[in-house]
C-alpha positions in Angstrom: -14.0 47.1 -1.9 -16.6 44.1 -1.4 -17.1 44.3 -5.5 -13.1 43.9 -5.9 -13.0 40.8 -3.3 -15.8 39.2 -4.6 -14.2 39.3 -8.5 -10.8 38.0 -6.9 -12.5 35.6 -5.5 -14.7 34.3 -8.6 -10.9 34.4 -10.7 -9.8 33.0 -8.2 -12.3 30.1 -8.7 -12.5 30.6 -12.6 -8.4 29.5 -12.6 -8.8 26.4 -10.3 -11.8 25.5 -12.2 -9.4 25.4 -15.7 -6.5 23.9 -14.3 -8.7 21.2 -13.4 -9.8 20.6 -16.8 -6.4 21.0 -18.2 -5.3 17.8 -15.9 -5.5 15.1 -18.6 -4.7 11.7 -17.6 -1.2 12.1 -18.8 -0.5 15.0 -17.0 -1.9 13.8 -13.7 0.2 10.9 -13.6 3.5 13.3 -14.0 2.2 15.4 -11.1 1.8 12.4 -8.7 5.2 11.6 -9.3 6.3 15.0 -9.0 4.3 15.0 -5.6 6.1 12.2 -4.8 9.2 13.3 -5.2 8.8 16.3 -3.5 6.9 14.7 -0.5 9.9 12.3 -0.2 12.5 14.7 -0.1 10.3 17.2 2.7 9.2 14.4 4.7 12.9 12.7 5.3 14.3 16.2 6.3 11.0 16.3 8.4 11.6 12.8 9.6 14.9 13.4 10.3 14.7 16.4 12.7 12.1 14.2 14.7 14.0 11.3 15.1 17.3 13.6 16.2 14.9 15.4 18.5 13.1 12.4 20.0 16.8 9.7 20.5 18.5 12.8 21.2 21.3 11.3 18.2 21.6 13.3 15.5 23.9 10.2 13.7 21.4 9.2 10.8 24.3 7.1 8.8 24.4 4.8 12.2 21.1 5.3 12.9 19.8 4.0 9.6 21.8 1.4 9.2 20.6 -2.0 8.5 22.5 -3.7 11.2 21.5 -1.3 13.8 19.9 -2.9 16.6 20.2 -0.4 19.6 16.2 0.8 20.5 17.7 4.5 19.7 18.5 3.0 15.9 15.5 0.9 15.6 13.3 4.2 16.8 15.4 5.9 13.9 14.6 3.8 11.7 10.2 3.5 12.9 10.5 6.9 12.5 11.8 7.7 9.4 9.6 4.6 7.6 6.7 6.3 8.8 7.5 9.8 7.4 8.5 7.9 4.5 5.5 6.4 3.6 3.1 9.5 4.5 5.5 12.1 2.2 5.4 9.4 -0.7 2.4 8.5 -1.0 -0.4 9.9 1.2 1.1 13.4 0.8 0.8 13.5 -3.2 -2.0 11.5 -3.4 -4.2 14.1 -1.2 -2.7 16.7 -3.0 -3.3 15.1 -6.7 -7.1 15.6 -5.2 -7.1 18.5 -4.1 -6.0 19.8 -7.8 -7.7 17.9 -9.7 -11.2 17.9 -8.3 -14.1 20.0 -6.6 -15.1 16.7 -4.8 -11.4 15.1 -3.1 -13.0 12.8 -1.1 -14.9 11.0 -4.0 -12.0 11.8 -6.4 -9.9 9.4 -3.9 -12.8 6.9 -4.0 -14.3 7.3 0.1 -17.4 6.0 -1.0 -19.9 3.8 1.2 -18.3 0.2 1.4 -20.9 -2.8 1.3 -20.8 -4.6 4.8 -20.7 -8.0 2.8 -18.2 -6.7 0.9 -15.9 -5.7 3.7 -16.6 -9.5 5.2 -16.2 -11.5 1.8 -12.8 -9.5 1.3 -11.2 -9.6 4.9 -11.7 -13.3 4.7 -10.5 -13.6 1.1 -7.2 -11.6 2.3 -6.5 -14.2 5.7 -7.2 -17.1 3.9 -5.1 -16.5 1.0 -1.8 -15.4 3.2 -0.5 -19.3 2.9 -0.9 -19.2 -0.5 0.6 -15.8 -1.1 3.5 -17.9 1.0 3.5 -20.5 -1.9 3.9 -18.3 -4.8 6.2 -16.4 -2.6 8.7 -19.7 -2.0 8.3 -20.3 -5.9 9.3 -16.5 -7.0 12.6 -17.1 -5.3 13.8 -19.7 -7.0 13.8 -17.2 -9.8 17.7 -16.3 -10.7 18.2 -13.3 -9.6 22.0 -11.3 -9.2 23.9 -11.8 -5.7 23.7 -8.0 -4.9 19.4 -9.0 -4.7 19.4 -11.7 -2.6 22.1 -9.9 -0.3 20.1 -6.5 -0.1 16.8 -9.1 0.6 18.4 -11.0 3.4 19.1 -7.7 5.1 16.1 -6.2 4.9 14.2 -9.0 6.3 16.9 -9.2 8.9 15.9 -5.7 9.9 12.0 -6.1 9.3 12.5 -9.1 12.1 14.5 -6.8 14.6 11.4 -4.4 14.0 8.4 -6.6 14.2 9.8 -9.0 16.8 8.6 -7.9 20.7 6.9 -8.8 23.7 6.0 -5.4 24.7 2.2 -4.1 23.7 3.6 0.0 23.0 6.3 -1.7 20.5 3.0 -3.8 18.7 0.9 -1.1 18.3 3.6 1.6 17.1 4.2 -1.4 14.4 1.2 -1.8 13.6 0.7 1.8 12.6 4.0 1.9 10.6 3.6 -1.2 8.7 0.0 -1.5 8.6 -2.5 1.4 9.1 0.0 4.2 6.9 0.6 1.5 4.3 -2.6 0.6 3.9 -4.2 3.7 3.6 -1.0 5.8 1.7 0.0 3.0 -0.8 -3.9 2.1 -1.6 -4.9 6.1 -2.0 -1.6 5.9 -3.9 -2.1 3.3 -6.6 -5.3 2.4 -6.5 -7.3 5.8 -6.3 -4.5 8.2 -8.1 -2.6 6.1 -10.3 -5.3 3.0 -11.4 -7.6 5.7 -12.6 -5.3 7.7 -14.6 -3.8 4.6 -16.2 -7.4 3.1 -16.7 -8.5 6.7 -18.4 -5.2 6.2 -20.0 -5.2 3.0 -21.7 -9.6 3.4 -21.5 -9.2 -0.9 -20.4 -9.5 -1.4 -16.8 -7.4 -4.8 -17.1 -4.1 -2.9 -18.4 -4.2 -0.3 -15.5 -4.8 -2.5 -12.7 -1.5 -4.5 -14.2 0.3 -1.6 -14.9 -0.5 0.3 -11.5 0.7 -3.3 -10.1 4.0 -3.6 -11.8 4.7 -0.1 -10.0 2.9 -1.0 -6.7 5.5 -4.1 -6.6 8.7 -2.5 -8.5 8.2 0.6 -5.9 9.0 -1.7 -3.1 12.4 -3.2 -4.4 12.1 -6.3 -3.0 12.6 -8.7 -5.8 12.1 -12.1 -4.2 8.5 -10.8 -3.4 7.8 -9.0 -6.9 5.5 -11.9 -8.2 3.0 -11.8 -5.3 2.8 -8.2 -4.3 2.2 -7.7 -7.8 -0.3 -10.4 -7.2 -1.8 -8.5 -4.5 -1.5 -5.3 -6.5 -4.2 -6.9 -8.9 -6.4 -8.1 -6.4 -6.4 -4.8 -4.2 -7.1 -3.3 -7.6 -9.9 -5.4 -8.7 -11.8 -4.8 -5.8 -11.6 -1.5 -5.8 -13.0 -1.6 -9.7 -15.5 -4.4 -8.5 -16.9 -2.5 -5.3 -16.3 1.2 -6.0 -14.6 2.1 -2.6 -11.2 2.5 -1.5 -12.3 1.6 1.9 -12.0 -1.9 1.2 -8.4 -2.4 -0.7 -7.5 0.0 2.7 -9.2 -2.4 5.0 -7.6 -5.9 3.0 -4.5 -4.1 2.9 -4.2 -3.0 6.7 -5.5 -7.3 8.1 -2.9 -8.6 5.2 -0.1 -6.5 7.0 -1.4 -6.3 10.5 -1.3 -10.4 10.5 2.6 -10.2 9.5 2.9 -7.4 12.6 0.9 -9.5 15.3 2.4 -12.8 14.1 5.5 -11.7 15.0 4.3 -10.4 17.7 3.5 -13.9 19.1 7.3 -15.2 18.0 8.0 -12.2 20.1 6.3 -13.6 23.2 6.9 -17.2 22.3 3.5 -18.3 21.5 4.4 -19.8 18.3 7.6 -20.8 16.6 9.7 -18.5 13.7 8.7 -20.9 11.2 4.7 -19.7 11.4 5.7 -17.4 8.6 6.7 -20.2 6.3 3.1 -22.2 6.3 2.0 -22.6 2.7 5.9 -23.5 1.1 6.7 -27.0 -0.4 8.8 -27.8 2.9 6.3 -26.4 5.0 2.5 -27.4 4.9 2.1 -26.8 0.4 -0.7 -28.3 0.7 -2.5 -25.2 2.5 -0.6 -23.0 0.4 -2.9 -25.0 -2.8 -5.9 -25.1 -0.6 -5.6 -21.5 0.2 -5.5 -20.1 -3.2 -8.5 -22.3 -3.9 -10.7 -21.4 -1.0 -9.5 -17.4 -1.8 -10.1 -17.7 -5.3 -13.4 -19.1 -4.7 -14.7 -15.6 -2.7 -13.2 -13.7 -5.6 -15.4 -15.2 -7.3 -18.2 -14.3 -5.0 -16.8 -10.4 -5.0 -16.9 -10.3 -8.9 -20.9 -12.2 -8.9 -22.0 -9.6 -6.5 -20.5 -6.8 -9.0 -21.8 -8.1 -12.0 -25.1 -9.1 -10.3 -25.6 -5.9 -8.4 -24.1 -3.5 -11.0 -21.3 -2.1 -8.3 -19.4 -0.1 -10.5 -17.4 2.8 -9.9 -16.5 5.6 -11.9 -14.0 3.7 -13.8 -14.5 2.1 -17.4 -15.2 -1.7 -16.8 -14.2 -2.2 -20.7 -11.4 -5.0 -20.7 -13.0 -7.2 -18.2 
């Protein structure tokens, strides 16, 4: 009996042990996406039951709909984003590691984050915000179809009914939808799943940080914003090359979208005025915008002297840099 169980057990870790080394790069980037799919499609129907259970309306079409503005809709709608984002990308993403290696932990890159690191890069990330508003303003002048700028419009429109409030429970349920699941899901996403397969893909680190980018800012379909977030894509992916831990594209990721949340927060309660969120545009204060790309670009620089100078490198080829 124990010799039986003890051979089921060692095929058991035989046949794990060769499907890991069967999961080329190619392979593992089909299986995210598979994940994905499949982590979408479970986590809606998930979502969906808790939202119907929790508003007590089971009438998803008028609960979802962009124009809804009634706190049972906009619940709906926290709701669902929030399974969303965990069945899309931190769901496949765990379970990519779990496949693929003995180790998921390090596979997903949760290795010890240099304290200057983390302080160089949460500064880098507030300071560039007017500039990221610059490039921003510039990316939609870009011609784009009618059908864009419409679907744009009214997803801001609904991000602002969201974010908007002057009541501290609302601000820290938003924060954890648009900024702690985002930051962790999307980075363990693209940056720890799909940067490394495309970098063991292409064997050049440059091409699959700017690949994984182009899909970090397609995936969103927000059009007008495709330039920056793609520009953001490169930096979240650099420093996770540069420094070796995802803790610290997680951390930039989560103050970049947690200053969005809380400034509107202060719209909310009428500390500042709606047009904070334009600083760094031509009609509104370009010249911080400029100085702000500077002054970031400037402690990018610092980031990537500490990696060459310290020889921070993670398991990634640095070939292409």
């Amino acid at each position: 009996m124990l010799r039986e169980k003890t051979l089921t057990i060692f095929g058991k870790k035989i046949m794990i042990n060769h499907i890991r080394s069967r999961i080329t790069p190619q392979k593992g980037i089909i299986f995210l996406f598979v994940f994905l799919t499949l982590g979408f499609i479970l986590f809606i129907f998930m979502g969906a039951i808790t939202a119907g259970l929790i508003t007590g309306s089971w009438d998803m079409a008028q609960n979802l709909s962009p124009t809804s503005d009634t706190a049972g809709g906009l619940a709906t709608i926290r709701i669902m984003q929030m399974f969303q984002t965990t069945g899309m990308f931190i769901f496949p993403a765990i379970l990519i590691a779990l496949l693929a290696s003995k180790e998921p932990l390090s596979f997903l890159g949760f290795n010890q984050a240099n304290a200057r690191h983390m302080l160089l890069a949460t500064a880098m990330i507030i300071i560039l915000l007017p500039g990221i508003n610059l490039i921003a303003s510039l990316n939609a002048e870009i011609s784009v179809p009618e059908w864009m700028i419409q679907m744009e419009e009214s997803a801001e429109e609904l991000m602002k009914r969201l974010l908007i409030t002057d009541k501290y429970s609302i601000l820290a349920l938003n924060l954890f939808m648009v900024a702690v699941l985002p930051a962790i899901g999307e980075e363990l996403f693209f940056r720890s799943v799909l940067q490394k397969y495309f970098i063991k893909l292409t064997n050049n680190s440059a091409a699959g940080i700017i690949i994984t980018s182009l899909i970090f800012s397609a995936i969103h379909m927000q059009f007008l914003g495709f330039i920056p977030r793609f520009i953001l894509g490169v930096i979240f992916g650099y420093l996770y090359l540069w420094t070796g831990s995802i803790k610290i594209p997680i951390l930039i990721h989560f103050v970049h979208n947690g200053l969005a949340v809380f400034l509107y927060y202060l719209v909310g309660v009428g500390v500042v005025p709606m047009d904070i969120e334009n600083i760094g545009e031509p009609s509104h204060s370009w010249f911080l915008g400029i100085a702000s790309l500077i002054l970031s670009g400037s402690l990018l620089w610092a980031l990537w002297k500490d990696r060459v100078t310290n020889r921070v490198l993670p398991d990634q080829t640095s070939e292409g840099l």
